[in-house]
C-alpha positions in Angstrom: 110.9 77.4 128.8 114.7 78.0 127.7 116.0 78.2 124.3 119.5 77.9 123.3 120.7 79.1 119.7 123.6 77.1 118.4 125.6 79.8 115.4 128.7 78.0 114.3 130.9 80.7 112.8 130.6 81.4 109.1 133.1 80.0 106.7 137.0 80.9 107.1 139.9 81.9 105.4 143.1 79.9 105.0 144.8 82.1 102.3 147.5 83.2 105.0 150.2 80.7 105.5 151.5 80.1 109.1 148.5 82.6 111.2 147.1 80.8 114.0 144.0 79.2 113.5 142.9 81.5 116.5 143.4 84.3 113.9 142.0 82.9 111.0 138.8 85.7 109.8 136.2 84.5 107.6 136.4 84.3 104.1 134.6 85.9 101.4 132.6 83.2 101.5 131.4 83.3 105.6 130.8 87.1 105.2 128.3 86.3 102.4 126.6 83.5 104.7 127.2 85.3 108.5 125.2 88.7 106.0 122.3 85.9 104.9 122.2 84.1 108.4 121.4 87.6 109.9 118.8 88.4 107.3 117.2 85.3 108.1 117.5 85.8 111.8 115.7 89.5 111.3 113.1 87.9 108.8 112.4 85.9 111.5 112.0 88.2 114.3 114.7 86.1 116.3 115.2 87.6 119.7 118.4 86.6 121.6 118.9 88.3 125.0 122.3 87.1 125.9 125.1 85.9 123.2 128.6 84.2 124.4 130.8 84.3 121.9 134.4 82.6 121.0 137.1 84.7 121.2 138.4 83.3 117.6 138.9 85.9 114.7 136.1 84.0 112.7 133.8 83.7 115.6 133.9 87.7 116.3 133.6 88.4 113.1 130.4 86.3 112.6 128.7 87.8 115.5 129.5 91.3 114.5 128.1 90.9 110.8 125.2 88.3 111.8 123.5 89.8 115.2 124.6 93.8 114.6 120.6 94.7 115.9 119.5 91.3 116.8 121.4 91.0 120.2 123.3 92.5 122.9 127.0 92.6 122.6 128.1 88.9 122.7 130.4 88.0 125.8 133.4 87.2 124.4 135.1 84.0 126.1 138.3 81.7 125.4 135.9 79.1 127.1 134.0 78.7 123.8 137.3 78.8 121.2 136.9 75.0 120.5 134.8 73.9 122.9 133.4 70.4 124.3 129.4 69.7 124.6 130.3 69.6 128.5 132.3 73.3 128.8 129.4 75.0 126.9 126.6 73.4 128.9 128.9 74.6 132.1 129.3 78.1 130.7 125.5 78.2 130.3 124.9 76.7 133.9 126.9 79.1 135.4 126.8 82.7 133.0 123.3 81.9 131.7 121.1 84.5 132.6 117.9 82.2 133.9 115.1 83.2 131.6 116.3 84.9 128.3 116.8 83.4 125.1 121.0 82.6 124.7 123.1 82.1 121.6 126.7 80.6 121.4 128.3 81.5 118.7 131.5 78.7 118.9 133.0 75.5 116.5 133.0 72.2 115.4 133.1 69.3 116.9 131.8 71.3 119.5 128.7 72.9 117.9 127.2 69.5 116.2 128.2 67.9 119.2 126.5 69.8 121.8 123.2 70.0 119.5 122.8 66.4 119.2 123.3 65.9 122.8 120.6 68.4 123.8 118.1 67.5 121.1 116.2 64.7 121.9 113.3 65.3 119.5 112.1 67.7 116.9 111.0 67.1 113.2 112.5 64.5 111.6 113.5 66.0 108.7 115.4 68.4 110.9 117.0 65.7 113.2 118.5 64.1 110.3 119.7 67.2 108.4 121.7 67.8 112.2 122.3 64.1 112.0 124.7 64.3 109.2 126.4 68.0 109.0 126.8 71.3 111.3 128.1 73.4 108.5 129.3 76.7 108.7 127.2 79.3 109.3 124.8 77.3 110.2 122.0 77.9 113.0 120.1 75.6 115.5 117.3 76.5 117.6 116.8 74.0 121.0 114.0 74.5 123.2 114.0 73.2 126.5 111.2 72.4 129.3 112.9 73.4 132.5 113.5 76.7 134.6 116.8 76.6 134.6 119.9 75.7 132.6 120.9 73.6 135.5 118.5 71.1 134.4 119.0 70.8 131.0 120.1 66.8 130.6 121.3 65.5 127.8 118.3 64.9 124.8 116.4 67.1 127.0 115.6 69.5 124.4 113.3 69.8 120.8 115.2 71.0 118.1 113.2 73.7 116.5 114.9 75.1 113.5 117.8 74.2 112.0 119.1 76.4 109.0 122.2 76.1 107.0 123.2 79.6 104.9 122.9 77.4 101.3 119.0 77.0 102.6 118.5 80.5 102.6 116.9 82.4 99.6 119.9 84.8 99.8 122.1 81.6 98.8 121.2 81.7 95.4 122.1 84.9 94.4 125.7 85.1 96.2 126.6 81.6 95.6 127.2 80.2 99.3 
């Protein structure tokens, strides 16, 4: 049994004219939500052995504030910074260690994208919430059946969790 965690970076700042969205870091905003996300994740007793992480300010950012105790330090890999369903899969398949729990932390399209393509079942309510938005911040949870990453084939997996910052009780208090 695999599982893959899906962490799309937290929300980001566009309040500097002209930086590269490469260097875009998270807004007020994504700090509050990556601070709640890791909350949740320690609530939870979420164990990731292995994080890959896009090499975009917002990205590093999220994984420093969201997994500070939760996980090794992420790899940190241009491969991820916007990212097709296909390329992550292939970074998994071939970085993956075989047995551990992994988390990319990456973007949109490619996050949503990459989620629905792997999940082929999982609570409904769930399915449709990924159906319609992968929001910032937010974090999916895909189990998979096989021994390897290799064999992961598209719908392959059951979508476990899927939590969005707002959902947490943290959200009412600093206004995600």
């Amino acid at each position: 049994m695999l599982t893959l965690y899906l962490l799309r970076h937290a929300k980001s700042s566009w309040d500097t004219p002209g930086l590269a969205d490469h260097e875009r870091p998270l807004a007020p905003r994504g700090v509050r939500a990556a601070r709640a996300m890791a909350r949740f994740m320690e609530r939870e007793n979420i164990q990731i052995q292995q994080v890959f992480c896009s090499s975009a300010a917002r990205a590093r950012q999220t994984c420093d504030i969201a997994l500070p105790d939760l996980a090794p330090d992420p790899v940190v890999t241009h491969d991820l910074y916007m990212a097709t369903p296909g390329e992550m899969l292939a970074l998994l398949q071939r970085e993956a260690h075989r047995d551990s729990p992994v988390m990319l932390v990456g973007h949109n399209p490619g996050m949503e994208s990459l989620a629905e393509f792997t999940s082929g079942t999982g609570p409904s309510e769930l399915m449709d919430l990924l159906a319609r938005k992968f929001p910032t911040g937010a974090l999916a949870e895909i189990q998979f059946d096989v021994e390897s990453w290799a064999a992961v084939k598209p719908h392959s997996g059951t979508l476990r969790r899927f939590v969005r910052p707002k959902d947490l009780p943290e959200a009412a208090s600093e206004r995600l």
